[in-house]
N, C-alpha and C positions, 0 to 999 in steps of 0.2 A: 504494500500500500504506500502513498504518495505522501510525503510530510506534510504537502499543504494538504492533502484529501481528510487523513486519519488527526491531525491536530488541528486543523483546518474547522473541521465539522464540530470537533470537541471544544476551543474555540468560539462557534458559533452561538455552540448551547448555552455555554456562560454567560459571553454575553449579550445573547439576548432571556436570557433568565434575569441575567441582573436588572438592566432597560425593562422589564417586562415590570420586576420587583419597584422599582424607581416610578415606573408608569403609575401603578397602584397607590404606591403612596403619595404620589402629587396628585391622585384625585379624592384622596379621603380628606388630606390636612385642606386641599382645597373646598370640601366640601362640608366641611367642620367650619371652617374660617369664613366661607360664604353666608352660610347660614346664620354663625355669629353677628356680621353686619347688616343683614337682611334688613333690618328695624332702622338702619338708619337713612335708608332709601325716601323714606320722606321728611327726615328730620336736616339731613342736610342740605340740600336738595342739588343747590350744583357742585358740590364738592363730595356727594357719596359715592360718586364712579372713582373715585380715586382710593377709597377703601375696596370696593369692588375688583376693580381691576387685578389685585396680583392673584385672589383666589379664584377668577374665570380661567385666570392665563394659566395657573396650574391645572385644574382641569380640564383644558382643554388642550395643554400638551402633554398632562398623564394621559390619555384617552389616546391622541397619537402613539406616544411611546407606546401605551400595552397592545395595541391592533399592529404598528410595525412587528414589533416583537415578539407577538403571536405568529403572526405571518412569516417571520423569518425563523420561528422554531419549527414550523411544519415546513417548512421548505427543507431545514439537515433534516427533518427525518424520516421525510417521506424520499426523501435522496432525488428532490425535484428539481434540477437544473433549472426549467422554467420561473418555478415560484421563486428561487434566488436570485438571479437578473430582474426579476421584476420588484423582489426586496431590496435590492443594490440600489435601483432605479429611483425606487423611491425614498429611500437612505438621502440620496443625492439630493434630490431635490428638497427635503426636506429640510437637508445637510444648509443649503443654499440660503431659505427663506430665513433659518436661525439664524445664518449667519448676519440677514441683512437686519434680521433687527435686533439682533446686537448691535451693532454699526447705529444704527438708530437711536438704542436707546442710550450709549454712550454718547452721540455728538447731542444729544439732550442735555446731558447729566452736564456737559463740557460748555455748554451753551442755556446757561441759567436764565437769562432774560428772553429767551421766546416762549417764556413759559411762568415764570415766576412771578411778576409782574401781575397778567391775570389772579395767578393762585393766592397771593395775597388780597385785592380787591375779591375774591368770592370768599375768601377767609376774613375779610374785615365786613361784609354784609351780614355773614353768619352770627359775629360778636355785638354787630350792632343789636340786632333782633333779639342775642342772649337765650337763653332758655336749658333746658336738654341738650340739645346739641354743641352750646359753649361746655356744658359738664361734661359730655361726652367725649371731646376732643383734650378736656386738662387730664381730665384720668386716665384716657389712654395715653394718652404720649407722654405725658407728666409735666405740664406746661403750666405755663400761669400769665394767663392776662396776654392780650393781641400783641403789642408793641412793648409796653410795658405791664408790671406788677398793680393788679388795681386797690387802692383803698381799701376797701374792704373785703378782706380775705374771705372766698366762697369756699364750702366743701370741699369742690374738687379740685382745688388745688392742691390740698392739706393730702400727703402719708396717709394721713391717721382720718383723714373725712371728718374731720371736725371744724365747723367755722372758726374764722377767724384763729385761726394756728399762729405760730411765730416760725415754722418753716416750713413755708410754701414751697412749690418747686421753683427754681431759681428760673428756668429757659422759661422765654416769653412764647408763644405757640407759632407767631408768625415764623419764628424760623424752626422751631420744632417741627413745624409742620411743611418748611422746605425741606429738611434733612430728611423728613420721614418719604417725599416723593422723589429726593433724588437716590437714596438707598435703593427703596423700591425698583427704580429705572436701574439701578447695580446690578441687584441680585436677577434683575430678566436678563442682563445681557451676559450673567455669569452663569446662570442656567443655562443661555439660550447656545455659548461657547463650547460648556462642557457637553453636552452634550450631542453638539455638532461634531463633535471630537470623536466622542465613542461611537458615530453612527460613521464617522468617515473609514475607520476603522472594522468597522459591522461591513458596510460596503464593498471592501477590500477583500476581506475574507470570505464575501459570499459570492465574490466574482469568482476570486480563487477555488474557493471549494465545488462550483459548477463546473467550471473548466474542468477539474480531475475526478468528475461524478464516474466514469468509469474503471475509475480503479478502488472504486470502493468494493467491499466484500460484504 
């Protein structure tokens, strides 16, 4: 048997076991954490797609990875030449579109004012209005007050959820809540790299291991 055929195929299994493992678990955390912000779809109103967005984008590329990676384990093991170029194929392309938005979402992160700008004027309408939604966004990110610390210390700024505390969270939320969307735009282009990575390499192997479908036993 052929090195690339007999490690080649063994190889495959791994990883598309692992991608397949990987897939699963970017649609459960994603679907845990969707559900988590569900409630805030009408509380914030133009600033909830931006909670939204990284737990869509995880189920929606767990769901790619587990359907790739189903398809490219029935391809070693049904010893289908076919189904492997056609899981190469779409490796590739796949390969491709991650990559562009990686590209993407870093010339964002790199280019603060085609975006931040905005995200502050919907984050200072939200403060204006006040309610739920201002408690919502100090407790989760741990922030205190739009620009600055206000007067009178609310709830949810306080550790301890106690009015009027003497240590509030020091970061004011307007930039709490830039760091919290340019992270966000990190971690898609860091997901969207790595695993462009291991699909280029899935690709590779399952070119290989079709070419040498005949010397398997």
């Amino acid at each position: 048997m052929g090195c690339c055929s007999g490690i080649g195929r063994f190889l495959l299994f791994a990883l598309n076991i692992s991608t397949f493992l990987i897939g699963l678990a970017f649609i459960i955390v994603g679907v845990v954490y969707l559900v988590g912000v569900a409630e805030l779809t009408d509380k914030l109103d133009e600033i909830s797609s931006l909670f939204e967005v990284i737990p869509i984008l995880l189920i929606v590329v767990g769901c790619i990875v587990f359907l790739i990676s189903f398809f490219g384990c029935c391809g070693a093991w049904r010893r289908n030449s076919c189904m492997l170029l056609t899981y190469a194929t779409i490796l590739i392309i796949i390969l491709l579109l991650q990559i562009a938005l990686a590209i993407y979402a870093f010339v964002k992160v790199n280019n603060p004012e085609d975006w931040q700008t905005e995200l502050s004027q919907a984050l200072r309408e939200v403060f204006n209005t006040g309610g739920d939604p201002v408690d919502f966004i100090q407790e989760t990110l741990q922030c205190c007050g739009f620009v600055e610390t206000p007067a009178t210390i609310p709830a949810s700024c306080c550790p301890s959820g106690e009015v009027g505390c003497t240590n509030p969270f020091q970061e004011v939320c307007d930039i709490a809540f830039r760091d919290f969307v340019s992270d966000s735009m990190n971690i898609i282009a860091i997901v969207a790299i790595s695993l462009a990575a291991i699909e280029f390499i899935g690709s590779i192997i399952a070119v290989c291991v079709a070419r040498k479908r005949d010397e398997w036993v």
